[in-house]
GUDREN-968946 format. One line per 2 residues: number of its first residue (from 1); their letters; for each residue x, y negated, z negated of N, C-alpha, C. Coordinates in Angstrom, 3 decimals, padded with zeros to 6 digits. Layout:
BEGIN
NUM> a> X,Y,Z,X,Y,Z,X,Y,Z | ...
END
This chain:
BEGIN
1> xx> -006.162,-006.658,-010.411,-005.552,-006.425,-009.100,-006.625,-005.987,-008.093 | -006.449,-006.465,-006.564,-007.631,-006.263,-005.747,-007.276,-004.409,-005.176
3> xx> -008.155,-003.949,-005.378,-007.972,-002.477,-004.836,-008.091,-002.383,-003.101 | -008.344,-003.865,-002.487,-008.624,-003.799,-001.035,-007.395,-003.660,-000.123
5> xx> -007.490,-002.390,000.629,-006.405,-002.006,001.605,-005.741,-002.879,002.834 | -004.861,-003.202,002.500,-003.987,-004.126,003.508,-003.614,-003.736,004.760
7> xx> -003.486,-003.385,006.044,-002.445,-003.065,006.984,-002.072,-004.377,007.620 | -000.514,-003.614,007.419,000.637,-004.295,007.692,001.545,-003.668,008.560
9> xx> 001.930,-004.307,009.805,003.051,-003.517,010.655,004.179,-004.264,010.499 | 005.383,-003.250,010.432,007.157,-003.341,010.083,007.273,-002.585,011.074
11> xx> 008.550,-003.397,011.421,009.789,-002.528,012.467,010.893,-002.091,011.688 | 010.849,-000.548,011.855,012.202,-000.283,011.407,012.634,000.998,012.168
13> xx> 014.781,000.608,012.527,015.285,001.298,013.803,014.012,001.126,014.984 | 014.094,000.544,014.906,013.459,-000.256,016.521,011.779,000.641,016.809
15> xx> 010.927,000.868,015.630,009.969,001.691,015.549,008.975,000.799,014.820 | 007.634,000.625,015.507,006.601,-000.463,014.614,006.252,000.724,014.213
17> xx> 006.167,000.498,012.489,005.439,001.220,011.954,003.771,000.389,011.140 | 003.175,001.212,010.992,001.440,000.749,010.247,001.799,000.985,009.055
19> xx> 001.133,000.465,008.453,001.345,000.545,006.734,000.312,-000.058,006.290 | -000.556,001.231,005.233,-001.915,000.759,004.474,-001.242,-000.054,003.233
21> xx> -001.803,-000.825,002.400,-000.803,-001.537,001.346,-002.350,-002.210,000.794 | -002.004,-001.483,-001.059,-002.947,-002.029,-001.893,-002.377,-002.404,-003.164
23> xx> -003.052,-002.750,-003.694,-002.190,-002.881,-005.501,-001.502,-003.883,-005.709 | -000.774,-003.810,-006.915,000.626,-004.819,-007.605,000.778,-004.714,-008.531
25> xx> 002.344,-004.543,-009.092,002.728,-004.262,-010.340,004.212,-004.020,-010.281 | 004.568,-003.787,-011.146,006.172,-003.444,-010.943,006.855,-002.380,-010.819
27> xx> 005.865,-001.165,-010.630,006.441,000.027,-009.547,005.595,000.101,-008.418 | 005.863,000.882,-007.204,005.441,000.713,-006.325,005.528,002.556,-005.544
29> xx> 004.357,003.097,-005.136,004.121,004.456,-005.081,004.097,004.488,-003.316 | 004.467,004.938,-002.913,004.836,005.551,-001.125,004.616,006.600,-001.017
31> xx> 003.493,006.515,-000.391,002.320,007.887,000.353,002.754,008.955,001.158 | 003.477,009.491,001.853,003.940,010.222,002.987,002.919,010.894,003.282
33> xx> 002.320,011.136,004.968,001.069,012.234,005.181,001.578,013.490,005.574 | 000.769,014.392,006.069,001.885,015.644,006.376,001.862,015.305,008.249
35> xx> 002.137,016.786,008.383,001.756,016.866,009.955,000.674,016.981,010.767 | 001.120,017.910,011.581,-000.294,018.148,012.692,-000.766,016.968,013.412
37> xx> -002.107,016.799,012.979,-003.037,015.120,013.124,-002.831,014.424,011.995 | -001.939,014.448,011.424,-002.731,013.593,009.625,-002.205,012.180,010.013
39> xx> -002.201,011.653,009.314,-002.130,009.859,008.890,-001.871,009.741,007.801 | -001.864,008.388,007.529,-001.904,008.024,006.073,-003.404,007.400,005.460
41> xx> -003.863,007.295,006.025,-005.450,007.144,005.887,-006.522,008.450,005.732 | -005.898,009.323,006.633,-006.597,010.312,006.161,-006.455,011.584,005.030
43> xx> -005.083,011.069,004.563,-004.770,012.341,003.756,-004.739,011.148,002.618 | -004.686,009.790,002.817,-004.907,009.052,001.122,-005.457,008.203,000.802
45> xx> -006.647,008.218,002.156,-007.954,006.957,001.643,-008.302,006.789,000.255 | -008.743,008.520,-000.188,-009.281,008.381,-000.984,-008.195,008.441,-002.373
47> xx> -007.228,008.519,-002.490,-006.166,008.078,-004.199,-005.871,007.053,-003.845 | -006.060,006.042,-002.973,-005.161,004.725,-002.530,-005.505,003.907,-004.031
49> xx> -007.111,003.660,-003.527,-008.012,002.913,-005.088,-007.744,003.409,-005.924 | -007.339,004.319,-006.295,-007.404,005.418,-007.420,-005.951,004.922,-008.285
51> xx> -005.163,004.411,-007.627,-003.589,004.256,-008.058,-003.246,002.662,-007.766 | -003.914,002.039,-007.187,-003.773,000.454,-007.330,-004.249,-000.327,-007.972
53> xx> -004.946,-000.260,-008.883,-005.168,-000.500,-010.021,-004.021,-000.973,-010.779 | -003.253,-000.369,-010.917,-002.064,000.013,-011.440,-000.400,-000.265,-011.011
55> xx> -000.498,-000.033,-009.234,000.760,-000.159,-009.218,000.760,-000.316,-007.614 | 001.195,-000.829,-006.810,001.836,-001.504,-005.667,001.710,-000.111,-004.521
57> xx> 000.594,000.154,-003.795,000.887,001.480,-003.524,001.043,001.217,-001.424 | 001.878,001.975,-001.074,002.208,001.749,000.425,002.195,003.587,000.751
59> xx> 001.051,003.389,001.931,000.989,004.364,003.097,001.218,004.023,003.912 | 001.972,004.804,004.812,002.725,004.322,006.461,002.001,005.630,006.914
61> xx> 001.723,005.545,008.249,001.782,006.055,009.116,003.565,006.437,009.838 | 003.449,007.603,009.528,004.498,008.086,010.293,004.870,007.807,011.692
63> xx> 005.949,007.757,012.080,006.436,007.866,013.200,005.429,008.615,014.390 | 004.806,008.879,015.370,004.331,009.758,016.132,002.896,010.536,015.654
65> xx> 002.434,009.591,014.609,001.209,009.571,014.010,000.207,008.487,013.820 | -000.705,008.132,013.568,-001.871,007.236,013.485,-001.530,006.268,014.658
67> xx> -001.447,004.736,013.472,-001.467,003.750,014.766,000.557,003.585,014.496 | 001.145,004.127,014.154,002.249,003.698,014.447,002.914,004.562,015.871
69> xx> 004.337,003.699,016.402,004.627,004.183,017.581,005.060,005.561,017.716 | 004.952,005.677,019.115,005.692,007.534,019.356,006.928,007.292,019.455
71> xx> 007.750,008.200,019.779,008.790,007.812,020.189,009.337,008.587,021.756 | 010.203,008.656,022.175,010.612,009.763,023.744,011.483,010.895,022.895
73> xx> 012.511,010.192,021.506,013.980,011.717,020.905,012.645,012.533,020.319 | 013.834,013.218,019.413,012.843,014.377,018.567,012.687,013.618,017.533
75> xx> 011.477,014.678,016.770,010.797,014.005,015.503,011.610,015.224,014.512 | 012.962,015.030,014.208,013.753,015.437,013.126,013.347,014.985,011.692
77> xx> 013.623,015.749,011.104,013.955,015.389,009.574,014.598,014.294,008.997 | 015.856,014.382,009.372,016.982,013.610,009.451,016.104,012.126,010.508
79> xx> 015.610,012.405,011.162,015.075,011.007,011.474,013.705,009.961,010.465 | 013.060,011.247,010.274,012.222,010.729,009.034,012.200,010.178,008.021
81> xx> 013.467,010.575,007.727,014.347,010.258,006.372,014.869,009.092,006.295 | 015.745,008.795,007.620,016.206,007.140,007.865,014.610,006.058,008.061
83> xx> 013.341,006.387,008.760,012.721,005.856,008.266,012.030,004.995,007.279 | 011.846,006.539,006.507,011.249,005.998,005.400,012.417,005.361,004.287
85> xx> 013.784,005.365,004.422,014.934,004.553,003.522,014.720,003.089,004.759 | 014.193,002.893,005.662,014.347,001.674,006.208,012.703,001.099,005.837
87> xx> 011.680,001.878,005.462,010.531,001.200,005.109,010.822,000.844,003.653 | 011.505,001.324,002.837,011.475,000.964,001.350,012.492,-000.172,001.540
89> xx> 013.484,-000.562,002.063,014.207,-001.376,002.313,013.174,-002.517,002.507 | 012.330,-002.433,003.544,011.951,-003.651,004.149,011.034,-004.124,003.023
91> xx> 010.622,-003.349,001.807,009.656,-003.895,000.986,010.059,-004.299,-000.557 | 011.492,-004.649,000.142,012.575,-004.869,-000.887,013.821,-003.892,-001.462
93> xx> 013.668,-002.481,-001.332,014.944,-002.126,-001.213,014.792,-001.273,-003.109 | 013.699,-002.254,-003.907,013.826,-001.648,-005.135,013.057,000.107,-004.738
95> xx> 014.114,001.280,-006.303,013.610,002.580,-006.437,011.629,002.563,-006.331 | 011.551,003.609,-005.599,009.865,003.859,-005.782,009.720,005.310,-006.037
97> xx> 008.584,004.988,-006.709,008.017,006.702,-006.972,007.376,007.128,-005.082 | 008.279,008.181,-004.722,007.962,008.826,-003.571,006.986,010.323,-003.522
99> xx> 006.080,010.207,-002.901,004.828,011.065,-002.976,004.767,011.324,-001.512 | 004.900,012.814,-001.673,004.247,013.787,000.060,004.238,014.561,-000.159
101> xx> 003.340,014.702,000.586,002.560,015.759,001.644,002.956,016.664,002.527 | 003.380,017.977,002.147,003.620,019.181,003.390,004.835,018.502,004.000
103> xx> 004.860,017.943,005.368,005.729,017.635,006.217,006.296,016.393,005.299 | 005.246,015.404,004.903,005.811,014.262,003.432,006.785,014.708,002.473
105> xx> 006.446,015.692,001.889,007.115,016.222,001.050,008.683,017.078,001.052 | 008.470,016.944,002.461,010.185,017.646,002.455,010.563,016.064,002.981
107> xx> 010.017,015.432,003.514,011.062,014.110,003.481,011.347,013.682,002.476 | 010.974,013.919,001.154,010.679,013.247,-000.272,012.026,014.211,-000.705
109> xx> 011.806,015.438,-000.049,012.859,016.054,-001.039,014.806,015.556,-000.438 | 014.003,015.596,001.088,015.183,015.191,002.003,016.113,013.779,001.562
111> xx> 015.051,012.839,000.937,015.296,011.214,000.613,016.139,011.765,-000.843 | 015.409,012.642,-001.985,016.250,012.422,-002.772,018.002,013.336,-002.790
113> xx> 018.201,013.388,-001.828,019.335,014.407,-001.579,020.039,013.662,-000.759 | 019.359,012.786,-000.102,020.334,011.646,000.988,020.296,010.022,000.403
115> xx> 019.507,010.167,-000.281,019.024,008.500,-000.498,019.018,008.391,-002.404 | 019.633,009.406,-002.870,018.812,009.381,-004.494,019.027,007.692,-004.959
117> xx> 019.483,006.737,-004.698,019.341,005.486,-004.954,018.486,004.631,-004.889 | 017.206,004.907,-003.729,016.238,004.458,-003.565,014.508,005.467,-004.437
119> xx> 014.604,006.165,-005.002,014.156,007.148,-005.829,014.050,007.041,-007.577 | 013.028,006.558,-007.536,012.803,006.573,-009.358,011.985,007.504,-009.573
121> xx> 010.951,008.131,-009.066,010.434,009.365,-009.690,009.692,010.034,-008.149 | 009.712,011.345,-008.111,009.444,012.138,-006.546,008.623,013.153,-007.386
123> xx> 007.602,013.044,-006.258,006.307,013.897,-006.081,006.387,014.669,-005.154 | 006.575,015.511,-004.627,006.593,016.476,-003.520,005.114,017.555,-004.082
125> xx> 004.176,017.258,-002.703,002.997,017.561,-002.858,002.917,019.028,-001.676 | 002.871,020.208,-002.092,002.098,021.232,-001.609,003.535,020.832,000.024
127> xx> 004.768,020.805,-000.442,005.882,020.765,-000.148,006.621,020.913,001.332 | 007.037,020.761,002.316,007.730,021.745,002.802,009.252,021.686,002.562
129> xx> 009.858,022.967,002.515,011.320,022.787,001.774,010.885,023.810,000.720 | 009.778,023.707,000.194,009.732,025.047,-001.253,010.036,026.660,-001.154
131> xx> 010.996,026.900,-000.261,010.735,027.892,000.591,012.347,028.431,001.440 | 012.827,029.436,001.497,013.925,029.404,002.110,013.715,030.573,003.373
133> xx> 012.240,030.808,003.620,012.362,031.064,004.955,010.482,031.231,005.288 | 009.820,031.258,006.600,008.447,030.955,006.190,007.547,032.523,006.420
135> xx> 006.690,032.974,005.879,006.430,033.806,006.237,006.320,034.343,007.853 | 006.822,035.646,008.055,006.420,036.032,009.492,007.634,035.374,010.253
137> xx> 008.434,034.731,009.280,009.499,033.662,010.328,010.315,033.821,011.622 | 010.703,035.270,012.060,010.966,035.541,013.099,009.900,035.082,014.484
139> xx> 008.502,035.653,013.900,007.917,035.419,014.777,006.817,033.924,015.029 | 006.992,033.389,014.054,007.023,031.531,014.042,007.873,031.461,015.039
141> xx> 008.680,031.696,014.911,009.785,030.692,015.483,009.813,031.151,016.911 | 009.486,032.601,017.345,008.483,032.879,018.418,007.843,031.810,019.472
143> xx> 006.818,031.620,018.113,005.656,030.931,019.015,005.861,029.990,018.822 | 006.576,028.880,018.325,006.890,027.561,018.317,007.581,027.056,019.676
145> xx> 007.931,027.870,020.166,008.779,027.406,021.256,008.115,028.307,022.112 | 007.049,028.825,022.289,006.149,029.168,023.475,005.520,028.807,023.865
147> xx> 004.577,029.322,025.434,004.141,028.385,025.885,002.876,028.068,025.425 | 001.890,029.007,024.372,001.315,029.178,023.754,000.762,027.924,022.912
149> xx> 002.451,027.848,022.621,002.164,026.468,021.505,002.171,025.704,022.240 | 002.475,025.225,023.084,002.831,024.228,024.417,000.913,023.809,024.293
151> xx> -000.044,025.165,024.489,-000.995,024.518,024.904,-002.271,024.118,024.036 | -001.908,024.751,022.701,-002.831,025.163,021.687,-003.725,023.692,021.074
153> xx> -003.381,022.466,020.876,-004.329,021.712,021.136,-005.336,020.951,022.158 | -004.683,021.620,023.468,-005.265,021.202,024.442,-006.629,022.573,024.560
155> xx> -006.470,023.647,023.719,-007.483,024.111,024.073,-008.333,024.682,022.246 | -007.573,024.364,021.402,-008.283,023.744,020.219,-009.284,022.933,020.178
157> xx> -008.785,021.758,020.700,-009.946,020.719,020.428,-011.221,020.789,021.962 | -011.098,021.996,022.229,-012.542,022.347,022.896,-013.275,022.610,022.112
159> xx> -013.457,023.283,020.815,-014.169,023.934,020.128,-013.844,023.627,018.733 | -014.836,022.636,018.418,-014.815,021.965,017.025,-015.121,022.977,015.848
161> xx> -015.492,024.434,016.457,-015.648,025.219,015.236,-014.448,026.547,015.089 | -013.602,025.580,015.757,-012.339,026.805,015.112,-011.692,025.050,014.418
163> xx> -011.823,024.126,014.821,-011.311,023.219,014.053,-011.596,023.159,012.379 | -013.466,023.674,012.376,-013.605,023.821,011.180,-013.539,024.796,010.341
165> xx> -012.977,025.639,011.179,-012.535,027.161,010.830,-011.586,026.840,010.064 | -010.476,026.934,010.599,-009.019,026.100,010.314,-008.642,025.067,008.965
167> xx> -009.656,024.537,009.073,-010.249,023.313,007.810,-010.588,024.477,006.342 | -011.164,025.290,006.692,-011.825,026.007,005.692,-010.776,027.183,005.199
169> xx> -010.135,027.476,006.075,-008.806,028.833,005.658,-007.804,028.463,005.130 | -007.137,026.673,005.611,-005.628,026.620,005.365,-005.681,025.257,004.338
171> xx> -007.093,024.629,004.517,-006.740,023.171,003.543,-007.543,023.088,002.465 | -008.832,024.258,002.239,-009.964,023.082,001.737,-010.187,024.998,000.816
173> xx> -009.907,024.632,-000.897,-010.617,025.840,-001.391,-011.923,025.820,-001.598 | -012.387,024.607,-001.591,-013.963,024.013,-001.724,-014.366,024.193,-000.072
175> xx> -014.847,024.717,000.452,-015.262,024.699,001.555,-016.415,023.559,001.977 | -017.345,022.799,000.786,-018.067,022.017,001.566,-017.453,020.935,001.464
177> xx> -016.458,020.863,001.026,-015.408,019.670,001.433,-015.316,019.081,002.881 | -015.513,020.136,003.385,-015.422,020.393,004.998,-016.810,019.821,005.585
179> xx> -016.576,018.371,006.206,-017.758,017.855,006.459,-017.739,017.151,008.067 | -019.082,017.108,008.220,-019.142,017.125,010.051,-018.244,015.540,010.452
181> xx> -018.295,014.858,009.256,-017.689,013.394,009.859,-015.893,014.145,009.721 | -015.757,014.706,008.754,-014.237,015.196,008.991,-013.899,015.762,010.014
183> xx> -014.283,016.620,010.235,-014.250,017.450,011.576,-014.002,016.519,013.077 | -015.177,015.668,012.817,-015.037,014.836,014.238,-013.580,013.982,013.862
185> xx> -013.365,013.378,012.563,-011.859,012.516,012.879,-010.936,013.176,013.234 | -010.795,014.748,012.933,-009.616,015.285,013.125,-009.744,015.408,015.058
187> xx> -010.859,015.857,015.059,-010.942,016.138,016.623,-010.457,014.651,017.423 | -010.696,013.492,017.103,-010.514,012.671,017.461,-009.033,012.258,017.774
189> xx> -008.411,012.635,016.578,-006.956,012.461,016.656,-006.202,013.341,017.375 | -006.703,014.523,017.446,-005.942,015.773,018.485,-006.083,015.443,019.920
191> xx> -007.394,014.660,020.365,-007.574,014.147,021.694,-006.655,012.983,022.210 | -005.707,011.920,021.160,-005.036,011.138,021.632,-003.571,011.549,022.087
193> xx> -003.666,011.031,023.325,-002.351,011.603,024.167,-001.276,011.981,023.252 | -000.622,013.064,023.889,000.523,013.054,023.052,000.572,013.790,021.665
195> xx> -000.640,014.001,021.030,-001.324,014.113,019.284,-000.587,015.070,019.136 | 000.084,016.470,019.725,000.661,017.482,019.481,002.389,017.381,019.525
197> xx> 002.827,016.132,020.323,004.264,016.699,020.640,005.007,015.987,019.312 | 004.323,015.558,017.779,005.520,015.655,017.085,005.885,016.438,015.966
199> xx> 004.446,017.224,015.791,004.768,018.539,014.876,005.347,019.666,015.945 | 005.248,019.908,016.989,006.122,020.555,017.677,007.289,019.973,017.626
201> xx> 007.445,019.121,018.341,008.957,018.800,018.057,009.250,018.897,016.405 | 008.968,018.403,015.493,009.729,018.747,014.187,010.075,020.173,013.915
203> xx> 008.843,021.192,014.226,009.193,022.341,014.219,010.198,022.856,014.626 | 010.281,022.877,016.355,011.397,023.337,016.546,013.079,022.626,016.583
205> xx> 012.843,021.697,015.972,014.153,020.871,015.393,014.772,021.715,014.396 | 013.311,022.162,013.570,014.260,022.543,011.944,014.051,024.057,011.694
207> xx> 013.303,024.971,012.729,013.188,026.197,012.464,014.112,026.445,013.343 | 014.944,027.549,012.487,015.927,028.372,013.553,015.082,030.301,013.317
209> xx> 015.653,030.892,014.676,015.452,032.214,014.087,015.391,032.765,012.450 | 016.818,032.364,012.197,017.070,032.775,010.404,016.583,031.840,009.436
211> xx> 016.324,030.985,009.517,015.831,029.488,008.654,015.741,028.255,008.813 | 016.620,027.631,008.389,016.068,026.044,009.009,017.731,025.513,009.036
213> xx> 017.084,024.414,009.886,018.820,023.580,010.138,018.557,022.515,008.687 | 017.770,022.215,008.447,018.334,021.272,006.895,017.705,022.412,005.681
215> xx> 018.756,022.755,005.231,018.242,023.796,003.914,018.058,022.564,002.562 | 016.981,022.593,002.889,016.606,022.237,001.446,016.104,022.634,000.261
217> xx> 015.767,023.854,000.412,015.434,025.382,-000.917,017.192,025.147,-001.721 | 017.963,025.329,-001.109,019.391,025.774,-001.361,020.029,024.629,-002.027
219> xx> 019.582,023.502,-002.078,020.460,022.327,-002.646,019.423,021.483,-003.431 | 018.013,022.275,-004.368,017.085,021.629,-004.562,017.718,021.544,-006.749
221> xx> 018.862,022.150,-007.042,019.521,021.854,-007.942,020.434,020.532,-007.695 | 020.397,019.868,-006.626,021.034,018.581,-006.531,019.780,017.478,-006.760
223> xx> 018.746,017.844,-006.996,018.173,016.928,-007.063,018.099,015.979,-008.564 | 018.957,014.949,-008.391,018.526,014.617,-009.781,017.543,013.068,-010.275
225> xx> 016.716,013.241,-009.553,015.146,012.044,-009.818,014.377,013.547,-010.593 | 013.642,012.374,-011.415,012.663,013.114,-012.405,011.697,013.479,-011.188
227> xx> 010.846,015.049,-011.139,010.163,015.142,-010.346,008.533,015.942,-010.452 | 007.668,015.623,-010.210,006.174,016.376,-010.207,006.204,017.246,-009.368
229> xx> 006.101,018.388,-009.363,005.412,018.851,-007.688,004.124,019.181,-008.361 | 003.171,019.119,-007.251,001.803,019.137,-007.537,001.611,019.988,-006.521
231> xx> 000.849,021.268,-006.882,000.640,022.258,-005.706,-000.909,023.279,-006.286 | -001.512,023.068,-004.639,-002.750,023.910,-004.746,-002.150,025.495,-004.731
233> xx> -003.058,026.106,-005.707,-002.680,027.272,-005.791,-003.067,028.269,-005.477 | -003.815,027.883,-003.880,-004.388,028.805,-002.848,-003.609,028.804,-002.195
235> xx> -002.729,027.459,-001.715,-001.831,027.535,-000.384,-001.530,028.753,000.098 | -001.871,028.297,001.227,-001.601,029.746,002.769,-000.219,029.402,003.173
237> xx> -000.157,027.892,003.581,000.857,027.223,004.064,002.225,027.261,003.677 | 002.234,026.683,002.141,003.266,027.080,001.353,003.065,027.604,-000.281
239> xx> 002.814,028.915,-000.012,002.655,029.780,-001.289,002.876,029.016,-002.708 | 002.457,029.191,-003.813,002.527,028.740,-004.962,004.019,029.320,-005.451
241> xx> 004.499,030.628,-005.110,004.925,031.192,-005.421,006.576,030.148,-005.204 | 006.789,029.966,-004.109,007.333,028.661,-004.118,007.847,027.207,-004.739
243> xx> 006.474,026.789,-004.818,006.688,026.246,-005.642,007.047,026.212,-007.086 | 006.661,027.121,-008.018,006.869,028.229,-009.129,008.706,028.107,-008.938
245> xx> 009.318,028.669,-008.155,010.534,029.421,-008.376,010.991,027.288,-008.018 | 010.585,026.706,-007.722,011.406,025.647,-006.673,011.263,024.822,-008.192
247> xx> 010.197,025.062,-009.064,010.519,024.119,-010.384,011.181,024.322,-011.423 | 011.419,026.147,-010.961,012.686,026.057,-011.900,014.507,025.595,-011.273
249> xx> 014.479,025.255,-010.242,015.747,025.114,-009.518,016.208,023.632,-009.775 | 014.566,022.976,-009.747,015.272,021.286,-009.983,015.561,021.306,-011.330
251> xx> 016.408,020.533,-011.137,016.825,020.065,-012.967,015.706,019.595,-013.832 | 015.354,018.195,-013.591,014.030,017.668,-014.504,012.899,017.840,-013.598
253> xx> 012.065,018.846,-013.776,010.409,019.062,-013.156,009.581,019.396,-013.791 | 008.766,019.171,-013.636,007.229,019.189,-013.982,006.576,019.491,-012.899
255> xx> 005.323,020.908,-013.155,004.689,021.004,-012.095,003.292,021.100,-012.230 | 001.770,020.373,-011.249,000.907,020.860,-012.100,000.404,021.480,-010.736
257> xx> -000.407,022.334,-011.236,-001.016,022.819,-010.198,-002.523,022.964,-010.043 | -002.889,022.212,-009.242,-004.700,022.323,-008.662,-005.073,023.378,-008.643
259> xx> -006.115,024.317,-009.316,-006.470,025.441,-009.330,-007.568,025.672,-007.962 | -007.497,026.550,-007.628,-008.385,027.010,-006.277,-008.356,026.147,-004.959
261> xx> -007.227,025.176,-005.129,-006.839,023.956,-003.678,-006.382,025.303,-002.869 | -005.959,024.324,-001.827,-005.334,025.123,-000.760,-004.414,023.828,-000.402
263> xx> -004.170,023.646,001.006,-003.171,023.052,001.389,-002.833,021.407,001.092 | -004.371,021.002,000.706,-004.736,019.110,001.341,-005.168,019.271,-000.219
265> xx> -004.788,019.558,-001.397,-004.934,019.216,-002.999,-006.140,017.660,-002.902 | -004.935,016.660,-002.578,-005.491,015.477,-003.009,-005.873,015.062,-002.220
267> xx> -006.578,015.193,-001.989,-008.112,015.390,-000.185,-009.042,015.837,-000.846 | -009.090,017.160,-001.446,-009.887,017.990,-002.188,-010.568,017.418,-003.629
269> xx> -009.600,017.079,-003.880,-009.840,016.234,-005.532,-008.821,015.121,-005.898 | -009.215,014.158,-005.320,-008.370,013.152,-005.553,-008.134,012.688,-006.657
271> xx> -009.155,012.318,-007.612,-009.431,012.005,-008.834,-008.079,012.895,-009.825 | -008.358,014.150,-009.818,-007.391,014.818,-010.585,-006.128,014.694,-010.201
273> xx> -005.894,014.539,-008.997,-004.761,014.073,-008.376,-004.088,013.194,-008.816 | -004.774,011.942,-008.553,-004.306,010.381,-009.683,-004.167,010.507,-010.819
275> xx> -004.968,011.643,-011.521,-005.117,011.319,-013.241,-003.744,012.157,-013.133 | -003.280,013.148,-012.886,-001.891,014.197,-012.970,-000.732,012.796,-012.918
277> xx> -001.100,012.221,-011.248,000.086,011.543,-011.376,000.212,010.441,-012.606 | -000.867,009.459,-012.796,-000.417,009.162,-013.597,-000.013,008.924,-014.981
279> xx> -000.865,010.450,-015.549,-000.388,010.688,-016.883,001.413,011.180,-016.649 | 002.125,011.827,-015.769,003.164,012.049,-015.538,004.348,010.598,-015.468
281> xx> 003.442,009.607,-014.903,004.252,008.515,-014.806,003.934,007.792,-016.381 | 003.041,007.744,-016.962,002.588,007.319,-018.562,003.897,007.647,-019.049
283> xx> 004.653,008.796,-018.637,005.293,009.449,-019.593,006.997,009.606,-018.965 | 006.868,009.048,-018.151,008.329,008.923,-017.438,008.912,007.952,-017.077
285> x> 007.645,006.806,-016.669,008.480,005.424,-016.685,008.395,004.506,-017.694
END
């Protein structure tokens, strides 16, 4: 099988989406990136090769991320979700093993709770959803809707060394992970119009004062797809601790956890990343 990365653009609900596409085989693995700036290129250049070898693997660019479109509504949950059940549709409609990332990963959890039909095995990576309220959450929810946040990449990406600050506290336990060509892509992506308004908007869609409008901590015993979570066990973002209590809630889980990661695991070490997933899939499909 050729390990060379495809992009391909699909419309779905009236949204061109990008889609990296490598591999072939008779399962087929769907990337989700998280938030902020990410992509699907940048959070899975490097496992793309790593897993096509093997099996049919599709990264999209999210909605209001990379090269796919923005939109004018909000960037909901509940909208993410119809997405990505209209991208698996368009690539035939058969179950896929679903894999994400932070903001990925609660759509993964969101899909198998709305969609469990399209779902043969879920990865929820370093999660959001592992969690039934976020640290400090009163005062998140504060600054999410201040004006603060209103301006914080417009005066972020002045200064590429709180970017790599940032890089080094919340994603990377390896710190020389953290490299000057990284730094400049992220800066790059925060400079394109717009780069901030859809993790704001998701935020304040789903944070309320007391918790979130889609509880997904609370109904994570409905989940019934066999599931990995894979979680760095530095996370700042979303505590291990989390994840821990969230694998005993699903019914069938398995969890492994990256020792000394932080937020971006399979960024950090991709390699171990792939080998986890697919000794897990060796053994499940």
């Amino acid at each position: 099988m050729s390990n060379q990365i495809e992009k391909k653009h699909i419309r779905v609900n009236g949204v061109s989406i990008t889609c990296y596409c490598a591999g072939g085989g008779n399962d087929t693995i769907v990337l989700l990136h998280g938030a902020g700036v990410d992509s699907a290129m940048l959070s899975w250049a490097e496992v793309i090769p790593l897993l096509s070898s093997r099996y049919q693997v599709i990264a999209p660019d999210l909605p209001g991320y990379g090269a796919s479109d923005r939109i004018d509504g909000e960037y909901t949950l509940s909208f993410y979700t119809d997405i990505v059940k209209g991208l698996i549709e368009a690539f035939g409609g058969k179950p896929v093993i679903l894999t994400g990332l932070s903001l990925g990963g609660g759509i993964c959890l969101n899909m198998a709770l709305t969609y469990p039909e399209l779902i043969k095995i879920l990865v929820p990576v370093d999660a959001w959803g592992l969690f039934d309220k976020l640290s400090w959450h009163r005062l998140t929810h504060w600054f999410i809707g201040s004006k603060l946040n209103d301006n914080l990449y417009a005066w972020t990406n002045k200064y590429p060394s709180i970017i790599r600050f940032s890089l080094k506290y919340s994603l990377f336990g390896d710190k020389s992970k953290v490299s000057d060509d990284l730094v400049t892509e992220i800066l790059k992506a925060m400079l394109e119009p717009g780069a901030d308004k859809p993790f704001m908007s998701f935020q304040r869609s789903e944070i309320t004062p007391t918790g979130f409008t889609t509880d997904l901590f609370g109904r994570l015993e409905e989940i019934g797809s066999p599931t990995l979570l894979i979680h760095g066990t530095l996370d700042k973002a979303v505590p291990v601790k989390g994840a821990i209590l969230s694998s005993k809630r699903i019914p069938d889980c398995e969890m492994h956890l990256m020792e000394g990661c932080k937020h971006w695991p399979q960024k950090e070490r991709p390699e171990e990343f792939a080998n986890a997933l697919q000794s897990y899939l060796d053994r499940k499909l």
